[in-house]
Backbone bond lengths (Angstrom), bond angles and torsions (degrees), N, CA, C in turn:
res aa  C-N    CA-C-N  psi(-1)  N-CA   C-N-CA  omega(-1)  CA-C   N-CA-C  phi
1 X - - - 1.458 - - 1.515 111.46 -
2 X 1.209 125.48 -32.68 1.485 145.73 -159.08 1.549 94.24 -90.11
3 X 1.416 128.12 -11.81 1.573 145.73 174.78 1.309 113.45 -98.13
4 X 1.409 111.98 -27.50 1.272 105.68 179.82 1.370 120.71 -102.13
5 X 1.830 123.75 -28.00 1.290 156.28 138.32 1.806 82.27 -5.89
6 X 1.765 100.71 -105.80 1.648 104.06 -176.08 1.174 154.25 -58.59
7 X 1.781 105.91 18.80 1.352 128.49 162.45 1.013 101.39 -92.96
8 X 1.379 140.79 -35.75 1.689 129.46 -176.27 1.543 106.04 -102.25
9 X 1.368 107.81 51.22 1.541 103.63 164.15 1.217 123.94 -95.49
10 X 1.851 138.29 137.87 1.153 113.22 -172.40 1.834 78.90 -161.83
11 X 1.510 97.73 175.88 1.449 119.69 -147.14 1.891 90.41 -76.31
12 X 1.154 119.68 123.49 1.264 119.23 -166.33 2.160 103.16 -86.61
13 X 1.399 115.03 -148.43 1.245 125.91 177.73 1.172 106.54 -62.80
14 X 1.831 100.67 172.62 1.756 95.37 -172.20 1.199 121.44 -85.33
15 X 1.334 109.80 126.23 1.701 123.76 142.00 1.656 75.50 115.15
16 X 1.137 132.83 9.15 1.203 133.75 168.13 1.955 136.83 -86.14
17 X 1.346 80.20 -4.65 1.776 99.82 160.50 1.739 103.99 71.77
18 X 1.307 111.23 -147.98 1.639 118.12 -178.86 1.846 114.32 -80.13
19 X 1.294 122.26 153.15 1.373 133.33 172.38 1.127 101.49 -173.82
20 X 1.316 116.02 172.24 1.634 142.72 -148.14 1.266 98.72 -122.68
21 X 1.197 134.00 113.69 1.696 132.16 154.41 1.883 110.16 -114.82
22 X 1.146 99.88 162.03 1.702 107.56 178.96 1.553 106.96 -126.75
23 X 1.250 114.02 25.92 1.621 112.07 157.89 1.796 135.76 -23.63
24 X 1.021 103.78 92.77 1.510 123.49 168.41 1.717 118.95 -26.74
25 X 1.507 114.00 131.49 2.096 102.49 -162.34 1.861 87.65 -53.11
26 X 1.332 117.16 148.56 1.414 133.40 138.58 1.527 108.00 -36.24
27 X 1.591 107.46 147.68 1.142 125.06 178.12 1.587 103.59 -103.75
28 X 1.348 127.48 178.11 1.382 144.19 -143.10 1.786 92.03 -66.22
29 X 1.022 125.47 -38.58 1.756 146.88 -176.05 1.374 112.22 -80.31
30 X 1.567 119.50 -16.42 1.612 114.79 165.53 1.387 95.55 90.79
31 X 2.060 116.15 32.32 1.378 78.89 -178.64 2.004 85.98 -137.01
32 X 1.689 95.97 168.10 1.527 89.24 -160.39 2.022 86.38 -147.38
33 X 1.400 117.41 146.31 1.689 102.00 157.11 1.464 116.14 -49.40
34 X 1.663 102.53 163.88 1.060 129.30 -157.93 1.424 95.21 -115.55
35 X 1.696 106.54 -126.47 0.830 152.13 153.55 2.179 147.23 -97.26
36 X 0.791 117.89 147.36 1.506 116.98 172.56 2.083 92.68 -97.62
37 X 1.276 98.14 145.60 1.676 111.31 175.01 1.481 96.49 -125.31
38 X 1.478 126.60 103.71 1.121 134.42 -177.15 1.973 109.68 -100.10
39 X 0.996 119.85 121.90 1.236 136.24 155.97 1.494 130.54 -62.69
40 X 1.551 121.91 76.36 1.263 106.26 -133.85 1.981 97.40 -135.89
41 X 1.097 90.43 120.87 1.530 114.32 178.87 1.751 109.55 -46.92
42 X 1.163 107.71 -30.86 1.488 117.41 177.47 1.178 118.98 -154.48
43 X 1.184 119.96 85.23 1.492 122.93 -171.49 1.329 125.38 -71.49
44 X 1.493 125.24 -36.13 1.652 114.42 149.38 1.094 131.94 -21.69
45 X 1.828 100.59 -67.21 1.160 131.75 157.71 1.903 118.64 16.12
46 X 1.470 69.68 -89.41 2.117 114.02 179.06 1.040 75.91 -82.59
47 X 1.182 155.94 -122.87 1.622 124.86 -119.30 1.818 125.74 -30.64
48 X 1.545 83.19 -53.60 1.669 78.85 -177.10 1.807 115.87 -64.39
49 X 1.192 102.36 -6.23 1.531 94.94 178.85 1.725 101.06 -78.87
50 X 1.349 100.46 -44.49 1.605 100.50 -175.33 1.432 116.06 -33.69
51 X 1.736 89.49 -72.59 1.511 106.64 -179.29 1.402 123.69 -51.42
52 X 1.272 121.54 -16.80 1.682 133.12 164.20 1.336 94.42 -43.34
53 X 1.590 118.00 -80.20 1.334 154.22 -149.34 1.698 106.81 -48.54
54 X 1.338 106.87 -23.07 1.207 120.56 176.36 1.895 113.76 112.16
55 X 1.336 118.27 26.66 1.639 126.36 -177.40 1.380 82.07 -109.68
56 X 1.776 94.22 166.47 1.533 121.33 -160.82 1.410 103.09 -126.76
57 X 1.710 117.03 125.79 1.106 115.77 -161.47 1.351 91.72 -74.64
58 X 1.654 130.77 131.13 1.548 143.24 145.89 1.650 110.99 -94.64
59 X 1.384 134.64 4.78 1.180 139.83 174.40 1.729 111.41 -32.97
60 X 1.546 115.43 140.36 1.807 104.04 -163.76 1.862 74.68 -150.36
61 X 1.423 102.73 121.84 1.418 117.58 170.12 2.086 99.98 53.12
62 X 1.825 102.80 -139.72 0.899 90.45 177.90 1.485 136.67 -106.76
63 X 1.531 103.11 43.59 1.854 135.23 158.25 1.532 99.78 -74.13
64 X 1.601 123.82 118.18 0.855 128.33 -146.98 1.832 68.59 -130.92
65 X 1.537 113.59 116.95 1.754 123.00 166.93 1.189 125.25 -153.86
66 X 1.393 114.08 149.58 1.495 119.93 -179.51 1.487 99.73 -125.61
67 X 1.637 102.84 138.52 1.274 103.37 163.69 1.332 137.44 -124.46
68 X 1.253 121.95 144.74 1.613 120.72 -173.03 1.756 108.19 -127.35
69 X 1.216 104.78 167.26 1.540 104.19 -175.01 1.830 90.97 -81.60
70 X 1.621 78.20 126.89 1.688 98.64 161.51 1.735 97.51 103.83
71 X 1.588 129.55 -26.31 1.331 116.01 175.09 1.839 104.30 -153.40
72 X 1.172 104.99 -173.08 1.190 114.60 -164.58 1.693 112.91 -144.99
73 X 1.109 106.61 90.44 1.852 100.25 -171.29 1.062 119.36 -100.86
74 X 1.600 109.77 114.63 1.144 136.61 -155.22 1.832 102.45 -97.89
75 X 1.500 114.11 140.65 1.369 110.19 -171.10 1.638 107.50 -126.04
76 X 1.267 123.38 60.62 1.355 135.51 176.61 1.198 88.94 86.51
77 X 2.112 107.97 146.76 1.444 114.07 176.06 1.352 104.09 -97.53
78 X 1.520 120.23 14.72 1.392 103.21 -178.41 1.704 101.79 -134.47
79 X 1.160 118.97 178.54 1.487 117.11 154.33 1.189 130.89 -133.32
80 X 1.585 139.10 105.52 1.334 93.64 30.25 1.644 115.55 -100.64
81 X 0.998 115.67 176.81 1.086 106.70 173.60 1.801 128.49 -129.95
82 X 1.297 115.56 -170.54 1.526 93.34 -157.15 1.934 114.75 -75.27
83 X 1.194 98.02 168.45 1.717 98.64 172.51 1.369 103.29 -79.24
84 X 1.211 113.23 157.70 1.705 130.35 163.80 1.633 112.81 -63.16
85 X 1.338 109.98 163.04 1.666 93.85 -166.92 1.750 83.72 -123.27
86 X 1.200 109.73 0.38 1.476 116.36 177.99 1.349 127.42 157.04
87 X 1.391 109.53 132.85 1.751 122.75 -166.39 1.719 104.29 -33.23
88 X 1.569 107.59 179.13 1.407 110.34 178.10 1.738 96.38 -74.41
89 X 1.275 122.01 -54.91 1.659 113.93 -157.50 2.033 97.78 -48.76
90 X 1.016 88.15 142.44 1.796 98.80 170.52 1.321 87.36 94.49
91 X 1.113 157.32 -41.49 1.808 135.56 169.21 1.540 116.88 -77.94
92 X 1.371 85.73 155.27 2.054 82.98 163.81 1.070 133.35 0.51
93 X 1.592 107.39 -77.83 1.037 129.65 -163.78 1.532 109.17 -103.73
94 X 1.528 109.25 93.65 1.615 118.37 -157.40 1.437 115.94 -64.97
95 X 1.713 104.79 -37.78 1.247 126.93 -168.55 1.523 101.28 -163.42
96 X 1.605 101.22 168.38 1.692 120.66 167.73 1.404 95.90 -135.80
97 X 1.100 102.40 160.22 1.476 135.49 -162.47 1.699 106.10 -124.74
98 X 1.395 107.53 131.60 1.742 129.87 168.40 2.216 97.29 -117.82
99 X 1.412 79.15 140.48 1.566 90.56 153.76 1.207 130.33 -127.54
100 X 1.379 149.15 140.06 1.590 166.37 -139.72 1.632 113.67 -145.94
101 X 1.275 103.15 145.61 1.415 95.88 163.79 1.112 113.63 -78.52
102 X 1.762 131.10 -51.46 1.509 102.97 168.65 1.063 120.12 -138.09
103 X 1.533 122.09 126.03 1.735 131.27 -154.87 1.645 84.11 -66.12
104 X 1.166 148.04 -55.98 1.403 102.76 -153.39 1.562 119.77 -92.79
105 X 1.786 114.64 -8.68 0.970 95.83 140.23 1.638 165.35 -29.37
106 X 1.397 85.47 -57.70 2.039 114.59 175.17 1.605 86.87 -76.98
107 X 0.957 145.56 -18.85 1.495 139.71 -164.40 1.420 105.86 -88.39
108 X 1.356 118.08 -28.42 1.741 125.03 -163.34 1.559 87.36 -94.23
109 X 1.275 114.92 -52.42 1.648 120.30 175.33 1.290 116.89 -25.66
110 X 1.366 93.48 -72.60 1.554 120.03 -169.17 1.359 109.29 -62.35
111 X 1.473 119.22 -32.56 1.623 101.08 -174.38 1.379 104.08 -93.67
112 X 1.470 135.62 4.02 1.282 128.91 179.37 1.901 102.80 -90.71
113 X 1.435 97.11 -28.47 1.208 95.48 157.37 1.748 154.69 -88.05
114 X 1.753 88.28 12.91 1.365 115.24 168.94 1.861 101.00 96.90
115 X 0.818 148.46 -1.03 1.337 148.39 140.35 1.078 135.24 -18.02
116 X 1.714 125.79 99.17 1.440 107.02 -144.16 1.687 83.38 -93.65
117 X 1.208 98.51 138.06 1.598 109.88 -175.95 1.606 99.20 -129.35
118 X 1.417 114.97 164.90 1.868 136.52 168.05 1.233 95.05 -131.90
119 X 1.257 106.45 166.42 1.243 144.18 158.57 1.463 115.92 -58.43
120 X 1.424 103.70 137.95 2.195 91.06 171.43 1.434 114.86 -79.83
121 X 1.109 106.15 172.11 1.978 108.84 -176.05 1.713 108.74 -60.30
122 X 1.398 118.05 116.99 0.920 118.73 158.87 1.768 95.21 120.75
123 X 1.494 115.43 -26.42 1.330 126.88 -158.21 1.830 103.52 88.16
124 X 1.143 108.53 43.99 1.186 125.14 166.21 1.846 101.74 -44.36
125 X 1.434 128.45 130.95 1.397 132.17 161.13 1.782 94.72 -64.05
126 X 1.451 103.90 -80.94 1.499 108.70 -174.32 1.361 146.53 -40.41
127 X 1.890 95.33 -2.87 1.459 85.76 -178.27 1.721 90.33 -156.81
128 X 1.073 89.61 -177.10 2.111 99.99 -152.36 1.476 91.15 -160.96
129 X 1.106 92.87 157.28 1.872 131.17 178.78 1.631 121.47 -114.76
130 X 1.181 113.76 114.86 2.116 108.07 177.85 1.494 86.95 -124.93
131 X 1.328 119.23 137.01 1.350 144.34 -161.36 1.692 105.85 -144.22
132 X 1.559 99.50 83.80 1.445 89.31 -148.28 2.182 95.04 -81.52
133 X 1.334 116.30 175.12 1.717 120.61 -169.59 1.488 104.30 -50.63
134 X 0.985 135.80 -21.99 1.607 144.25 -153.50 1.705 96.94 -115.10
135 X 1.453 144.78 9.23 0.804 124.25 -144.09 2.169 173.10 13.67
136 X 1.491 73.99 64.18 1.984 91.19 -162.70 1.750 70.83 -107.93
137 X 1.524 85.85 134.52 1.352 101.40 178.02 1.918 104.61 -123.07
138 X 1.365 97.37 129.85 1.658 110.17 -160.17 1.615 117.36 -105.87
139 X 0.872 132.77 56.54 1.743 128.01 157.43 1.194 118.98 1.60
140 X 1.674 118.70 103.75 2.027 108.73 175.49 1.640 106.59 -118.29
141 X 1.132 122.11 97.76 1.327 128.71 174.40 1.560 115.89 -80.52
142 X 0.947 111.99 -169.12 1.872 116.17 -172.41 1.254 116.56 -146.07
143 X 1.685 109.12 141.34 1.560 110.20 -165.23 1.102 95.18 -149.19
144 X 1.409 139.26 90.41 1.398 146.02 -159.58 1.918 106.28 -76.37
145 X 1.151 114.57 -4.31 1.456 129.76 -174.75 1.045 129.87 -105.69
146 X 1.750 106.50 -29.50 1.441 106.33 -177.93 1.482 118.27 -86.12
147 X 1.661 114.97 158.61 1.496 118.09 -151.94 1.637 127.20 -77.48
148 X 2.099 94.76 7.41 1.257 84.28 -165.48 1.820 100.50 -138.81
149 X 0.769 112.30 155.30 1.718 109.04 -176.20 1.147 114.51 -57.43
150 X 1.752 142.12 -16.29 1.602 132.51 156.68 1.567 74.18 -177.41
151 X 1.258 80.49 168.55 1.691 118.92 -161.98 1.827 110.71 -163.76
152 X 1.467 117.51 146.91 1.170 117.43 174.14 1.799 109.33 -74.32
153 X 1.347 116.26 126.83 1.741 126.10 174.80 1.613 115.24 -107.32
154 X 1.083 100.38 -56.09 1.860 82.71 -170.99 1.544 107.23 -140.27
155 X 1.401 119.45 169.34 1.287 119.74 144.79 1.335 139.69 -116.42
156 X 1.030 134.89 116.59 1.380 117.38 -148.26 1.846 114.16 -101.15
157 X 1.303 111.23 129.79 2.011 114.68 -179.57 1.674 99.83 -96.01
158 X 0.881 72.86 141.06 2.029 79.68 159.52 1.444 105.92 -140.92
159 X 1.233 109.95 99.31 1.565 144.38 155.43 0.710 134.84 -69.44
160 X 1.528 152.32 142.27 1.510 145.32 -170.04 1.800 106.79 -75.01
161 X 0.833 131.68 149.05 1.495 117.73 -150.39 2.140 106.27 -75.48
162 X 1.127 116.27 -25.42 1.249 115.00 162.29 1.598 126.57 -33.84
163 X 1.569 95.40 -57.35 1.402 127.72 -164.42 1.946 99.48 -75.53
164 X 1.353 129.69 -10.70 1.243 141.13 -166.02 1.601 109.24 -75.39
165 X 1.389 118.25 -55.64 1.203 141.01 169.02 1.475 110.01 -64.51
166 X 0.947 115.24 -33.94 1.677 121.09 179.10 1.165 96.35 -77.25
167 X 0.920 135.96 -57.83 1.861 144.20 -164.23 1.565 109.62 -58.36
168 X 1.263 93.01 -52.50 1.573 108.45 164.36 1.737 138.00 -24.92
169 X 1.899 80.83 -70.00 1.249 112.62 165.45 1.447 120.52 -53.00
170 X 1.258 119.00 -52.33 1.294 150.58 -156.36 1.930 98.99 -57.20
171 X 1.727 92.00 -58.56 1.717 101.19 -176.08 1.531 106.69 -73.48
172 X 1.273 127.40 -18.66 0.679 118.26 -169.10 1.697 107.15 -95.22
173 X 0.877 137.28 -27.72 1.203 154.42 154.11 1.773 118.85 -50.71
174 X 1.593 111.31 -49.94 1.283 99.42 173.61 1.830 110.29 -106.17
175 X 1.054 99.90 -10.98 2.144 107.43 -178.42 1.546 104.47 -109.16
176 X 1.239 107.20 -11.50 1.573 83.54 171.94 1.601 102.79 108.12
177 X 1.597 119.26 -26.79 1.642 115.26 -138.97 1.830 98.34 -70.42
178 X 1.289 102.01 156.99 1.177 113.38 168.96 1.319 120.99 -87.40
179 X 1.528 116.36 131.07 1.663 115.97 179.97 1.124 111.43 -87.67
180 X 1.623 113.88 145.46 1.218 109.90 153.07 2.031 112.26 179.73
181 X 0.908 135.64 -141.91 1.434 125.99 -165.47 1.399 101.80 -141.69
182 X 1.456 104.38 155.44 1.533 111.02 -170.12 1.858 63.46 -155.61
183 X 1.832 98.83 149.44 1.272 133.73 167.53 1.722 94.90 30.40
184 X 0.862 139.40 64.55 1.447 147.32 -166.94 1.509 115.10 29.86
185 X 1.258 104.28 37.27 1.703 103.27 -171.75 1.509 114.01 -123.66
186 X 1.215 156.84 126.83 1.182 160.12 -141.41 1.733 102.08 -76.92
187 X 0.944 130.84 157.42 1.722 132.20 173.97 2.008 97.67 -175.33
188 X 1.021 102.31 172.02 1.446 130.08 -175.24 1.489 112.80 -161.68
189 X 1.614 101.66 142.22 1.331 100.55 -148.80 1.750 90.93 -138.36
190 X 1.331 104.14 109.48 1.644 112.07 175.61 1.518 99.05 -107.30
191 X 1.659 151.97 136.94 1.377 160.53 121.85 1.644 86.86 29.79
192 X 1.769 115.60 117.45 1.006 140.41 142.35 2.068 109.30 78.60
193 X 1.537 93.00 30.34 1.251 101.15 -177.06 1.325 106.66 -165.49
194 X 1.243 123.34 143.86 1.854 119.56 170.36 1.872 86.54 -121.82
195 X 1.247 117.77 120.97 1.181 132.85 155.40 2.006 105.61 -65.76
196 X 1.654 102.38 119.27 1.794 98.22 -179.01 0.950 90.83 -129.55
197 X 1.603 107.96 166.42 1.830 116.08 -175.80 1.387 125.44 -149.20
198 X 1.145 112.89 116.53 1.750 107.78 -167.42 1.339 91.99 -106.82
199 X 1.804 96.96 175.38 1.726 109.04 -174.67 1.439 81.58 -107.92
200 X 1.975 71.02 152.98 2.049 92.24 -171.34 1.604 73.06 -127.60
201 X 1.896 90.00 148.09 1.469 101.29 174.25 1.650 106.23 -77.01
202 X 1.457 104.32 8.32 1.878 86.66 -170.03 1.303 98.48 -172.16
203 X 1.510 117.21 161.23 1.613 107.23 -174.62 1.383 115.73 -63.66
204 X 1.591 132.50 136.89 1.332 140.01 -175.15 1.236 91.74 -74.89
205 X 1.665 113.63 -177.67 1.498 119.16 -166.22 1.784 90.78 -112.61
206 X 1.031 145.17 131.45 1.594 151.87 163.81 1.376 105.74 -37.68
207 X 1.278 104.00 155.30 2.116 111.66 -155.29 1.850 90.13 -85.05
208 X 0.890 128.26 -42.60 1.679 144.92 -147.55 1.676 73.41 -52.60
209 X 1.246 116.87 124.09 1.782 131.57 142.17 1.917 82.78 109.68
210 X 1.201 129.33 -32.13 1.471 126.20 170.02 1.538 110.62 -21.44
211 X 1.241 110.02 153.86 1.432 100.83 118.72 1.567 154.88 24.43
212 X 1.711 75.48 -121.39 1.573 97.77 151.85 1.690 106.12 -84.37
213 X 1.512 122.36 109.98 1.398 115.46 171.57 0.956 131.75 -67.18
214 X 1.723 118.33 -50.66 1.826 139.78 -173.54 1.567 88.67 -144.55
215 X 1.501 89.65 149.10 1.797 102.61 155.19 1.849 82.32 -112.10
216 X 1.671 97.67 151.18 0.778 121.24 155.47 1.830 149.80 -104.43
217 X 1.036 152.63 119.26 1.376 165.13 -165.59 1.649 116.23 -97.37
218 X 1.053 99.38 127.24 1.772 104.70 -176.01 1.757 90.53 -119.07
219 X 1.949 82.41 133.55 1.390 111.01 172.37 1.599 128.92 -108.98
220 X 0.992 101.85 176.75 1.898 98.12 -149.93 1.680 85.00 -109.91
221 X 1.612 112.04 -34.30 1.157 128.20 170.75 1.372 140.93 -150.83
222 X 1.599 111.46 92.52 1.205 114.81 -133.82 1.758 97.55 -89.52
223 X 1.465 133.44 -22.66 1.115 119.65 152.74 1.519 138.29 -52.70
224 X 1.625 116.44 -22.59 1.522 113.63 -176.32 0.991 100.40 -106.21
225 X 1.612 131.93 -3.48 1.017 131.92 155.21 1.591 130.40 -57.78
226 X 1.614 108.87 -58.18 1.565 105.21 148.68 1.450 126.42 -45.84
227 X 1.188 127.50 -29.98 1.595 112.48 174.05 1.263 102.93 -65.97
228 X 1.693 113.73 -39.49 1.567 106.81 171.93 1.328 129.91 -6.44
229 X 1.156 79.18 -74.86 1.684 114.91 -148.93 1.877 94.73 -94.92
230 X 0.858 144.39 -46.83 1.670 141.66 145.47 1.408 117.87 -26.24
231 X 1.878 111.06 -26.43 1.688 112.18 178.91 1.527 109.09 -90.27
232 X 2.125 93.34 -11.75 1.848 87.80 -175.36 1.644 102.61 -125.40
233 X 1.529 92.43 62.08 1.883 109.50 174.88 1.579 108.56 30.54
234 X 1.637 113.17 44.76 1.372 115.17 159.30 1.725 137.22 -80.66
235 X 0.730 151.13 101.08 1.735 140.80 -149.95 1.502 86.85 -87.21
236 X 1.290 105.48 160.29 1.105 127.27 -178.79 1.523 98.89 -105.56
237 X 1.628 133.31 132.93 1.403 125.11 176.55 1.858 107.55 -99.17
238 X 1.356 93.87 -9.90 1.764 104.24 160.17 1.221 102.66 -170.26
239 X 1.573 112.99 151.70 1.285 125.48 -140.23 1.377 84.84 -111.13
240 X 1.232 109.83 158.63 1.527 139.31 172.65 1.665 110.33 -44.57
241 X 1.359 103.61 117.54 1.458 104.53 -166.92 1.730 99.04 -146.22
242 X 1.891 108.04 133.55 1.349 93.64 -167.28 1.811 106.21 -133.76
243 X 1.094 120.67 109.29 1.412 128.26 174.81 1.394 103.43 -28.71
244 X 1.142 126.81 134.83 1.594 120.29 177.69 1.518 120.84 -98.89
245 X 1.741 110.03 -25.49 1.455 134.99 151.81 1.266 97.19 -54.57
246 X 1.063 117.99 -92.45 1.945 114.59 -148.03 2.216 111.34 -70.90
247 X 1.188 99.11 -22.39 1.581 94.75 -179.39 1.938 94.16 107.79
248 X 1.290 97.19 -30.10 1.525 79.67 -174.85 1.150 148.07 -69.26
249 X 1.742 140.47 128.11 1.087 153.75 -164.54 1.244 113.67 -80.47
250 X 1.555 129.97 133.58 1.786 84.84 139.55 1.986 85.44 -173.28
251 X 1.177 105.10 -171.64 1.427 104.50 -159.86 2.061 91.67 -168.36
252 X 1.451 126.17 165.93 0.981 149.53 -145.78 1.682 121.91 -145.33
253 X 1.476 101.72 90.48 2.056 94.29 172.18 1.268 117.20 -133.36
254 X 0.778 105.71 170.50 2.012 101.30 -176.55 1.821 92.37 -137.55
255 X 1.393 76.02 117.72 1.795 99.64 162.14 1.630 125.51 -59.17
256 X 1.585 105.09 140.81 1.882 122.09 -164.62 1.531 73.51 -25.79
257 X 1.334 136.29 -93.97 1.550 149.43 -122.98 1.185 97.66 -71.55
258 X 1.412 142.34 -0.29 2.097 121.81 -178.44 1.561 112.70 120.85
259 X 1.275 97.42 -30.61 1.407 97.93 -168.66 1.943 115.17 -74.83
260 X 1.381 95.23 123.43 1.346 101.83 -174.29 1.697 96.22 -84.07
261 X 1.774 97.16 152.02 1.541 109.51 -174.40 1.259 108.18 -135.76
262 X 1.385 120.75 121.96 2.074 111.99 152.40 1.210 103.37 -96.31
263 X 1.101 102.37 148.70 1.949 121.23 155.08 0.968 100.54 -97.91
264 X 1.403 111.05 159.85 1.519 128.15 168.11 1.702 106.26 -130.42
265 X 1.194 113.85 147.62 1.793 110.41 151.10 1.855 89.57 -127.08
266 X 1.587 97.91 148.11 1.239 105.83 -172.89 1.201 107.49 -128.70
267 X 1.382 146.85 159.59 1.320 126.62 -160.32 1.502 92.50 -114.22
268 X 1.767 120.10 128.53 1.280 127.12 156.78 1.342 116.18 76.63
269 X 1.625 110.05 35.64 1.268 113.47 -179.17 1.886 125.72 -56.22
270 X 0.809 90.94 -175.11 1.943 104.21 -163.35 1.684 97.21 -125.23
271 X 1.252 147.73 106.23 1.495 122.94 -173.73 1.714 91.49 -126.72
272 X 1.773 98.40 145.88 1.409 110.99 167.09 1.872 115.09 -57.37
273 X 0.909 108.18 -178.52 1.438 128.22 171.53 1.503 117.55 -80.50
């Protein structure tokens, strides 16, 4: 892992020097997961839970990050930085999701290592709950096949059920994602993420000041990408701005439904399989 960690190293955010990401190949649209941007009352804190969990501290000055294949969770770019104005449940973005080969394995791990963990619904074997002090609430499902001990899988919205199909559409239309259904429930699936969607009895509150603030998306091309999204009446909530030291790009929108977004273009990336 410690081999594969320093093959995908590349020049991280600005003025923020070198870090390690494990970004998933881009799909046909140049687009691949990012990152989570956590708002976090104690960012040590959450790190060490991360790194329990099995992520690798890439932290550079006072950028407080953990990384896992497929995302990069970032814990405020500054220090200190601001408090959360409220957990993930009640926004958009209710929860995110990790997968493991075996939840109750990583579960016995993790709580000897202080990991505040639950039980899954029902006392589910296969799946588990991390509820970290700041409230980001984490989904751990099980994949007895896949090649790596956890990895980032989904993020999950809960939308009023109108807004589900639209949302759908929406990623798929400007990210590329592919539609389709898991357990009879709608999801879309862009490189190193399955977008899932439950019905909310009522509009959720938008991630921006959360928690979880933005998920983030790395682009292959973050200028034709804004024309993109400028041809499909998207505003930009910050405009395309590019470190001239590090190569890095990146720019700021928040989707019809709440969900705040960065792009990134990164210079000379490294991508998994």
């Amino acid at each position: 892992m410690k081999r594969l960690i320093s093959a995908v190293c590349f020049l991280s955010a600005f003025g923020m020097g070198a870090a390690c990401a494990q970004p998933f190949t881009p799909n046909d649209a140049g687009i691949t997961m990012g990152h989570w941007h956590l708002n976090s009352a104690n960012a040590e804190a959450n790190k060490k839970i991360f790194v329990a969990m099995g992520g690798t501290d890439t932290s550079i000055g006072p950028s407080q990050r953990v990384t896992f294949p497929g995302v990069i969770v970032i814990m405020n770019l500054g220090a200190p930085g601001p408090a959360p104005t409220a957990g993930s449940r009640g926004s958009v973005v209710n929860h995110v999701g990790f997968i493991v080969k075996n939840v109750q394995e990583q579960v016995a791990k993790w709580k000897a290592a202080g990991v505040p963990v639950e039980p899954g619904a029902n006392n589910r074997q296969d799946q588990a709950y991390v509820n970290t002090p700041d409230g980001l609430r984490i989904e751990i499902l099980e994949d007895k096949n896949q090649p790596m001990p956890i990895r980032h899988e989904h993020v999950h919205f809960f939308l009023p059920e109108p807004a589900i199909a639209q949302s759908q559409g929406w990623y798929g239309k400007i990210f590329g994602a592919k539609a389709s259904t898991r357990n009879n429930g709608a999801v879309a699936d862009i490189p190193g993420v399955q977008l899932r969607y439950n019905k909310a009895d009522m509009t959720q509150a938008p991630t921006k000041g959360r928690v979880l603030d933005h998920i983030g998306f790395d682009v292959t091309d973050l200028q034709a990408f804004i024309k993109k999204l400028e041809a499909n009446g998207v505003k930009l909530d910050r405009p395309y701005t590019k470190n001239e030291q590090t190569g890095v790009a990146l720019a700021f929108i928040t989707d019809p439904f709440g969900t705040y977004i960065e792009l990134n273009q990164r210079p000379s990336p490294v991508y998994l399989p």
